[in-house]
CHARMM-style PDB file with segment names, atoms N, HN, CA, C and O in Angstrom:
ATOM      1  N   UNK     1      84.168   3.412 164.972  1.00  0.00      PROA
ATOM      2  CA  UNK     1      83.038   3.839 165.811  1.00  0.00      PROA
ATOM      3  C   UNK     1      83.520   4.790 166.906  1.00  0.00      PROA
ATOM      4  O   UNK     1      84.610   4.652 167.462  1.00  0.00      PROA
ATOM      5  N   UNK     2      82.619   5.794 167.193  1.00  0.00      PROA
ATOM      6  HN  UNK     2      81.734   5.906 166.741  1.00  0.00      PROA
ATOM      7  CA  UNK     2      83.193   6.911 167.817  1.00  0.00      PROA
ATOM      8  C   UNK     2      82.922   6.458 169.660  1.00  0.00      PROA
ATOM      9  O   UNK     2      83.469   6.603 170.753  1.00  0.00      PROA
ATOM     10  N   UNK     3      81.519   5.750 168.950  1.00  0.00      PROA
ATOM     11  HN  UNK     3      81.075   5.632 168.063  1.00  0.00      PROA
ATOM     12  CA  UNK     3      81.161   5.559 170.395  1.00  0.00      PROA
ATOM     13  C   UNK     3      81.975   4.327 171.313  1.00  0.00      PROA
ATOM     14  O   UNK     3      81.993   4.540 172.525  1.00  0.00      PROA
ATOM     15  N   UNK     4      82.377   3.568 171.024  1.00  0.00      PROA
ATOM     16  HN  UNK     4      82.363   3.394 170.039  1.00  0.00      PROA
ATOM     17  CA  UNK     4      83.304   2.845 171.515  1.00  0.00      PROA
ATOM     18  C   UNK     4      84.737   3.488 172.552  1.00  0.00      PROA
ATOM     19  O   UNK     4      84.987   3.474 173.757  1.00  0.00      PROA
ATOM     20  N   UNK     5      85.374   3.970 171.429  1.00  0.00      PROA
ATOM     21  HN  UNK     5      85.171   3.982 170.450  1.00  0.00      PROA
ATOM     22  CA  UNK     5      86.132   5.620 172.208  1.00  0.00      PROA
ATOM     23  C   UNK     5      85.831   6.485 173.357  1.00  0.00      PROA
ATOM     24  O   UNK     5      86.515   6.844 174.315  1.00  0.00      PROA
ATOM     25  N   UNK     6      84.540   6.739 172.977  1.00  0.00      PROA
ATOM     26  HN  UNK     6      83.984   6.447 172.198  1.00  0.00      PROA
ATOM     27  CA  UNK     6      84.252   7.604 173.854  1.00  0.00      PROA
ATOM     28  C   UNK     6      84.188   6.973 175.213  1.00  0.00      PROA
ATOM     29  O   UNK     6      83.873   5.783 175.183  1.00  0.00      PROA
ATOM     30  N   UNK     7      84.393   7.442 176.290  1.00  0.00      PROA
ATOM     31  HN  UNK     7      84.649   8.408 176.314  1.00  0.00      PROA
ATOM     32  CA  UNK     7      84.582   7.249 177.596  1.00  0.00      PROA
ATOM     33  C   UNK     7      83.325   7.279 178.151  1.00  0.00      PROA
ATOM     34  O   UNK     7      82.454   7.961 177.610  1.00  0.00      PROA
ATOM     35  N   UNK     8      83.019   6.443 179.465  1.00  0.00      PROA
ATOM     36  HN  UNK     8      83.726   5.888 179.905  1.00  0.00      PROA
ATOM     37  CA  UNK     8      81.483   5.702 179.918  1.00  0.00      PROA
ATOM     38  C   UNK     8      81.216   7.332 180.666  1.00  0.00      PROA
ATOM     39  O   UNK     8      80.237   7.936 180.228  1.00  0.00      PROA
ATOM     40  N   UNK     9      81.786   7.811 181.413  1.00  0.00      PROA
ATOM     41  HN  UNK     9      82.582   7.320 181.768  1.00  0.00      PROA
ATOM     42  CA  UNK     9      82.375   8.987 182.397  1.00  0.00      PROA
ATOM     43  C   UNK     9      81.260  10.323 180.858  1.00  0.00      PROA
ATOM     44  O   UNK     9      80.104  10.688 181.073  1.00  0.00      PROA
ATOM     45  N   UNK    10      81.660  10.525 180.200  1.00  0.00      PROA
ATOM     46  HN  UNK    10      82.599  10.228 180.026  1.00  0.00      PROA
ATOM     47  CA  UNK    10      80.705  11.342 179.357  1.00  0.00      PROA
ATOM     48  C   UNK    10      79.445  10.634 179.043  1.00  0.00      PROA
ATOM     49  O   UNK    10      78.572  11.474 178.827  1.00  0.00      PROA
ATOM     50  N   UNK    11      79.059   9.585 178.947  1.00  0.00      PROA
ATOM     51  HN  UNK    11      79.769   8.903 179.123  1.00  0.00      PROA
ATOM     52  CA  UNK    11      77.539   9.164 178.963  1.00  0.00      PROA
ATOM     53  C   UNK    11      77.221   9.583 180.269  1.00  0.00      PROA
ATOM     54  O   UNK    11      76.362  10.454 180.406  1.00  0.00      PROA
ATOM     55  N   UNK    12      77.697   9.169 181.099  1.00  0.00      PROA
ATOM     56  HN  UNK    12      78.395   8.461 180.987  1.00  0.00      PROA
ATOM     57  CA  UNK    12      76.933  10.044 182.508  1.00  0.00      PROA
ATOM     58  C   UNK    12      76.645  11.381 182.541  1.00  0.00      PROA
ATOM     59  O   UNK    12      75.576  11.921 182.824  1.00  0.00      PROA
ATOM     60  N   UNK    13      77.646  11.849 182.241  1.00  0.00      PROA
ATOM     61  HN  UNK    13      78.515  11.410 182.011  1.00  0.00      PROA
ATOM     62  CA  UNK    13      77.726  13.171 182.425  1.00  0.00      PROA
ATOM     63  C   UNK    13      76.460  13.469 181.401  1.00  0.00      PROA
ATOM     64  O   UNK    13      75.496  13.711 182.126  1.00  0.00      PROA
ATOM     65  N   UNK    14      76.159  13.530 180.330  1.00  0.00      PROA
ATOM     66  HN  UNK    14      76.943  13.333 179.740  1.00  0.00      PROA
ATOM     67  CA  UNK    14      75.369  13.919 179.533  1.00  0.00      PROA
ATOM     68  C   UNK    14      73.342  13.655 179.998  1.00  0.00      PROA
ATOM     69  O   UNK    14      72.387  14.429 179.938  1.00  0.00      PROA
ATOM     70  N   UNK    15      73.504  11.852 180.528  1.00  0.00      PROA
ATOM     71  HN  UNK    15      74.280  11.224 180.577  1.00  0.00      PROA
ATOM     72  CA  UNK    15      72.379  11.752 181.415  1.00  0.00      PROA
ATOM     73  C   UNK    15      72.583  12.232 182.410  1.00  0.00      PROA
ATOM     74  O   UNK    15      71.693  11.685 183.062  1.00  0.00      PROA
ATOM     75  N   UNK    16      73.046  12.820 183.044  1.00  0.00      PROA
ATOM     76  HN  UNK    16      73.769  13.264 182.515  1.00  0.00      PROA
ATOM     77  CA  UNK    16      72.781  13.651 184.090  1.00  0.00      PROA
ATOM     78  C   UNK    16      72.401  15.198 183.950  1.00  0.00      PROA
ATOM     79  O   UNK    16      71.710  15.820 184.757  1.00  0.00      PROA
ATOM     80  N   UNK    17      73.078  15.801 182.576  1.00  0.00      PROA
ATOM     81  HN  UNK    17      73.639  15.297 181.921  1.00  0.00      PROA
ATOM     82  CA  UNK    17      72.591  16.719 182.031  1.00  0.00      PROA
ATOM     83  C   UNK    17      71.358  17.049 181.911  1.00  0.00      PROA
ATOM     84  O   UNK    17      70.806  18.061 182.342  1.00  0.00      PROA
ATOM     85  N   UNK    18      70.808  15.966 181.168  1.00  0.00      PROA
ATOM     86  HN  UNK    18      71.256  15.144 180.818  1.00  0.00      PROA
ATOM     87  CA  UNK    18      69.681  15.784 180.857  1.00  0.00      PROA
ATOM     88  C   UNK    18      68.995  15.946 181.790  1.00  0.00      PROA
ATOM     89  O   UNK    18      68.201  16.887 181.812  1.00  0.00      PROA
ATOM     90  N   UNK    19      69.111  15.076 182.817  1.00  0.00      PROA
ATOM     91  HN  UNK    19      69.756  14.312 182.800  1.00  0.00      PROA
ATOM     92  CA  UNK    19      67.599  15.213 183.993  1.00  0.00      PROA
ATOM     93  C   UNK    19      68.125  16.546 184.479  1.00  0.00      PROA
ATOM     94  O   UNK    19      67.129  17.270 184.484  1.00  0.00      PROA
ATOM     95  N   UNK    20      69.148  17.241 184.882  1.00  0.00      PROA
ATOM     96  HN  UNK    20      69.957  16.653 184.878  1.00  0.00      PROA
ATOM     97  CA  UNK    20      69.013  18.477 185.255  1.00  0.00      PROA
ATOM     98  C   UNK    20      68.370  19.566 184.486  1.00  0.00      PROA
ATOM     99  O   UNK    20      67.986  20.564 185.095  1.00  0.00      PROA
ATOM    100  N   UNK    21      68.193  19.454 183.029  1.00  0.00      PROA
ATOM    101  HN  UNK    21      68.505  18.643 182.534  1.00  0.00      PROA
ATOM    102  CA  UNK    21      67.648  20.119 182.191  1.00  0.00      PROA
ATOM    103  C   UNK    21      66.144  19.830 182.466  1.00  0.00      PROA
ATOM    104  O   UNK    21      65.467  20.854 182.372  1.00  0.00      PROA
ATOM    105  N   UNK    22      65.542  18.873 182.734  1.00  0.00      PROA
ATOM    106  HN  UNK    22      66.092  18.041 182.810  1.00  0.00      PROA
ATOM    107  CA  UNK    22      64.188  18.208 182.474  1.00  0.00      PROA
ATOM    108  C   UNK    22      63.616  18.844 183.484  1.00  0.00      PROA
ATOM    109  O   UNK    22      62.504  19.356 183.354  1.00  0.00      PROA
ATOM    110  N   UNK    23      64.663  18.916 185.211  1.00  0.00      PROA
ATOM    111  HN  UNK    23      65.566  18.500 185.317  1.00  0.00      PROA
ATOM    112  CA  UNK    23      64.005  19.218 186.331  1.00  0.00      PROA
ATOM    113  C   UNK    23      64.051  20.763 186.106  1.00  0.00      PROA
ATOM    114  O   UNK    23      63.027  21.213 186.621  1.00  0.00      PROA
ATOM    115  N   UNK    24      64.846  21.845 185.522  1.00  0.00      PROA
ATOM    116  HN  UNK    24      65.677  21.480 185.103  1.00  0.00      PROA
ATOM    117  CA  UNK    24      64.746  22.623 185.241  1.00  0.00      PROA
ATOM    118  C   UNK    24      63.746  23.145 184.326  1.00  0.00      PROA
ATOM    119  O   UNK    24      63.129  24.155 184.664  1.00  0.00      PROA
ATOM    120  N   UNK    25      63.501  22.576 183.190  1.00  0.00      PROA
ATOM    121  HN  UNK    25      64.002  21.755 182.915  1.00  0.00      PROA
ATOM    122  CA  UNK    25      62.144  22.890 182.579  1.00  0.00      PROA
ATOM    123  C   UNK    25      60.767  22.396 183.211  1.00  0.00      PROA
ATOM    124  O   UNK    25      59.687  22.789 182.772  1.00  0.00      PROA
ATOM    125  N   UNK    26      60.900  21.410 184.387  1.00  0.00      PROA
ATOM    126  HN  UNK    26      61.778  21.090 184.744  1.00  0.00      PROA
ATOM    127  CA  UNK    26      59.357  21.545 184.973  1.00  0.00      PROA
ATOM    128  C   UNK    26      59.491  22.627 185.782  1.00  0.00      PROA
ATOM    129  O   UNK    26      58.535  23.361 185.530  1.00  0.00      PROA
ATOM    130  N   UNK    27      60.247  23.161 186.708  1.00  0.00      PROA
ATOM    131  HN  UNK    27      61.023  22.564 186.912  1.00  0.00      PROA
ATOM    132  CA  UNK    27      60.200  24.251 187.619  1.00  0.00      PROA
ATOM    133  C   UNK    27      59.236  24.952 186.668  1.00  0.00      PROA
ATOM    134  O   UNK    27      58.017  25.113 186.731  1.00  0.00      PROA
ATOM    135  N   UNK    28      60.205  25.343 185.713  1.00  0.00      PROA
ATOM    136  HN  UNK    28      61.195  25.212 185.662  1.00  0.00      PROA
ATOM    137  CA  UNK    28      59.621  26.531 185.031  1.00  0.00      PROA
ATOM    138  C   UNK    28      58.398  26.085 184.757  1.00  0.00      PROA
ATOM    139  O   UNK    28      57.501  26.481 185.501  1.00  0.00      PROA
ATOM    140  N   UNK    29      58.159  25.458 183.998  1.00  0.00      PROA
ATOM    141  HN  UNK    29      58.888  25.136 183.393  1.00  0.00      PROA
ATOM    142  CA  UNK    29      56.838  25.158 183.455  1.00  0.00      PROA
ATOM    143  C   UNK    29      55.804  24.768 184.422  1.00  0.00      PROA
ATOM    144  O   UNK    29      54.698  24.377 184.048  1.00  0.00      PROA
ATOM    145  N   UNK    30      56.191  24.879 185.848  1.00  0.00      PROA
ATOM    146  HN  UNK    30      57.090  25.196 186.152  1.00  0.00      PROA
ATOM    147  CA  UNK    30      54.526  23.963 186.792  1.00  0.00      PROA
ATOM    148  C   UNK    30      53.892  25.086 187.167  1.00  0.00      PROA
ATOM    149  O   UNK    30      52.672  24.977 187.286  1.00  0.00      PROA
ATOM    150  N   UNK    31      54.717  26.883 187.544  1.00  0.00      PROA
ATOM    151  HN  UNK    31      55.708  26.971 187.447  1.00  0.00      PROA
ATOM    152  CA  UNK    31      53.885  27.295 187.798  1.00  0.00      PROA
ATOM    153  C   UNK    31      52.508  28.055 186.285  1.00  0.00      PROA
ATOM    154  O   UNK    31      51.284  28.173 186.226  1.00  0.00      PROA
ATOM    155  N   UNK    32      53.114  28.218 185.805  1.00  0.00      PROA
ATOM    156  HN  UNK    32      54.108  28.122 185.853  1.00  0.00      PROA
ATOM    157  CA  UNK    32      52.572  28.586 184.292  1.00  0.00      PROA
ATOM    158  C   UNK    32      51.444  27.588 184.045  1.00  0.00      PROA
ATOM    159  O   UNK    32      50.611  27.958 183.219  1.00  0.00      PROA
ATOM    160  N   UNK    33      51.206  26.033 184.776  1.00  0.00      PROA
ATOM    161  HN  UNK    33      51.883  25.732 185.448  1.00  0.00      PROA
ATOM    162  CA  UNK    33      50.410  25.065 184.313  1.00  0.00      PROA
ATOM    163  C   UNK    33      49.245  25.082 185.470  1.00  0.00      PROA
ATOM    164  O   UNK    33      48.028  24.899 185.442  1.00  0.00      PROA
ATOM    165  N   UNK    34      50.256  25.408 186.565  1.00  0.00      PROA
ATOM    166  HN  UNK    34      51.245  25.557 186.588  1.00  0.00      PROA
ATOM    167  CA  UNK    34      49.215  26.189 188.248  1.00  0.00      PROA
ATOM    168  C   UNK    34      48.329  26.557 187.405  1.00  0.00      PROA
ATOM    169  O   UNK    34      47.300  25.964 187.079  1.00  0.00      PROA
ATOM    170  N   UNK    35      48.775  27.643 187.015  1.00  0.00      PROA
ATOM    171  HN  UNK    35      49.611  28.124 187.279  1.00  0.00      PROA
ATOM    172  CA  UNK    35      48.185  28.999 186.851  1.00  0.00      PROA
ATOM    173  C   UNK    35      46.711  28.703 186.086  1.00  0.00      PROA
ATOM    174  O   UNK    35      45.533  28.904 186.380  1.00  0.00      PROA
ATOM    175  N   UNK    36      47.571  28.000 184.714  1.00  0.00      PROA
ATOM    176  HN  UNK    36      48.528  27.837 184.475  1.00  0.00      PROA
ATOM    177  CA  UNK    36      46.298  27.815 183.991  1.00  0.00      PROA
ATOM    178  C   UNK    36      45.462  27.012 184.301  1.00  0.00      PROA
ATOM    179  O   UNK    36      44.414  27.149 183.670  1.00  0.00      PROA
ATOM    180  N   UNK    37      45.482  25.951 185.258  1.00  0.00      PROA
ATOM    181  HN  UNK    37      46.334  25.840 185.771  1.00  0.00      PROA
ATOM    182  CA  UNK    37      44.427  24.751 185.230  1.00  0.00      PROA
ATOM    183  C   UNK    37      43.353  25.769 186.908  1.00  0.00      PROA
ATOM    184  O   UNK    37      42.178  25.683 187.263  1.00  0.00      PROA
ATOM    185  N   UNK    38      44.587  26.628 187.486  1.00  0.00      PROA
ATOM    186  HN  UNK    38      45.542  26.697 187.198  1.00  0.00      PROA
ATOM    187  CA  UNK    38      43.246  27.395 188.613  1.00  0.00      PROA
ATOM    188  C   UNK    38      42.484  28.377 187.844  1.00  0.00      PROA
ATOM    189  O   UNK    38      41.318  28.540 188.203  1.00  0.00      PROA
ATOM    190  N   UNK    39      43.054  29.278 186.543  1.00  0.00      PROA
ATOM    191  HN  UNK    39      44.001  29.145 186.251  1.00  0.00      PROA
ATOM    192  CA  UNK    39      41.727  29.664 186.248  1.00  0.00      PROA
ATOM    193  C   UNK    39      40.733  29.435 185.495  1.00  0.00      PROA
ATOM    194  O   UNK    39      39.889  30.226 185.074  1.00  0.00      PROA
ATOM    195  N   UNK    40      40.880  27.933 185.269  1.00  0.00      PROA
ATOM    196  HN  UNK    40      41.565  27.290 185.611  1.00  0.00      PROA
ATOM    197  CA  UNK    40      39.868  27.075 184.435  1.00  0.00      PROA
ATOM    198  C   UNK    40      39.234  27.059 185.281  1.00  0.00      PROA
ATOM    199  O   UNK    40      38.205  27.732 185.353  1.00  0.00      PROA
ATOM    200  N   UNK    41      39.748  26.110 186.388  1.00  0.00      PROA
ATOM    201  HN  UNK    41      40.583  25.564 186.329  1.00  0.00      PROA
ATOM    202  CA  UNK    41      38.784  25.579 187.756  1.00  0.00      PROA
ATOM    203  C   UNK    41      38.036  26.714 188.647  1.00  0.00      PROA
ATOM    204  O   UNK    41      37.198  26.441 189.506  1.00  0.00      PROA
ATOM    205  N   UNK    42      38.478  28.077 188.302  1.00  0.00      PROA
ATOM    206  HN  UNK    42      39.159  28.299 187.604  1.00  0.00      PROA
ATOM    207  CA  UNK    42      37.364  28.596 188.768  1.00  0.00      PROA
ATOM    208  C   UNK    42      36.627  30.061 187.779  1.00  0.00      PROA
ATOM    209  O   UNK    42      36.008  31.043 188.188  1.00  0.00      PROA
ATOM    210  N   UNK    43      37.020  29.664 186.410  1.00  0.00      PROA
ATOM    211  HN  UNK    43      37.523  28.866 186.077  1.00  0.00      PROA
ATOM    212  CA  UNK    43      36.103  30.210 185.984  1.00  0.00      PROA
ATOM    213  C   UNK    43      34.587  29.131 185.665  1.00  0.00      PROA
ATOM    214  O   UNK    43      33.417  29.492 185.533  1.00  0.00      PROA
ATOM    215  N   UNK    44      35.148  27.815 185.620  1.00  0.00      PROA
ATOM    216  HN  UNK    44      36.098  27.522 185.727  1.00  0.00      PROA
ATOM    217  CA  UNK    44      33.851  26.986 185.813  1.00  0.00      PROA
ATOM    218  C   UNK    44      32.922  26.652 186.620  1.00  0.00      PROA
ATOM    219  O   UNK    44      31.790  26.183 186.498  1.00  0.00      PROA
ATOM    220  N   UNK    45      34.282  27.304 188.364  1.00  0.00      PROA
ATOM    221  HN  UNK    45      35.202  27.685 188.463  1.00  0.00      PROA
ATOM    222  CA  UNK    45      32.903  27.571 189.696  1.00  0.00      PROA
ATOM    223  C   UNK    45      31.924  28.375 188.943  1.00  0.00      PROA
ATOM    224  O   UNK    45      30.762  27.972 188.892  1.00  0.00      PROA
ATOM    225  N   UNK    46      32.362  29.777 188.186  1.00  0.00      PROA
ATOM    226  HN  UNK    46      33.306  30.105 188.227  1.00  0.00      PROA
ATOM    227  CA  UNK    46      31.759  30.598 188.555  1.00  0.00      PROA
ATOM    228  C   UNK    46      30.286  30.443 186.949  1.00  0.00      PROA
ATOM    229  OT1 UNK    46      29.327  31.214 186.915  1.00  0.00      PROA
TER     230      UNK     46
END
């Protein structure tokens, strides 16, 4: 088994990857979701 071997020190590292990746793809993605849910909300004011 590989995973046994492998060192605890790279599971961290990898979850930590991860949420840096995750917080990096909401940046990107919240204003793009802004965007679209304000011109729903006001093409339905109008």
């Amino acid at each position: 088994m590989t995973t046994d071997t492998a060192p605890n020190r790279w599971r961290k590292a990898k979850m930590a990857l991860a949420t840096v990746l995750a917080i990096v793809l909401a940046i990107i993605c919240a204003p793009f979701v802004l965007l679209t849910l304000l011109a729903s909300l006001s093409d339905g004011r109008r």
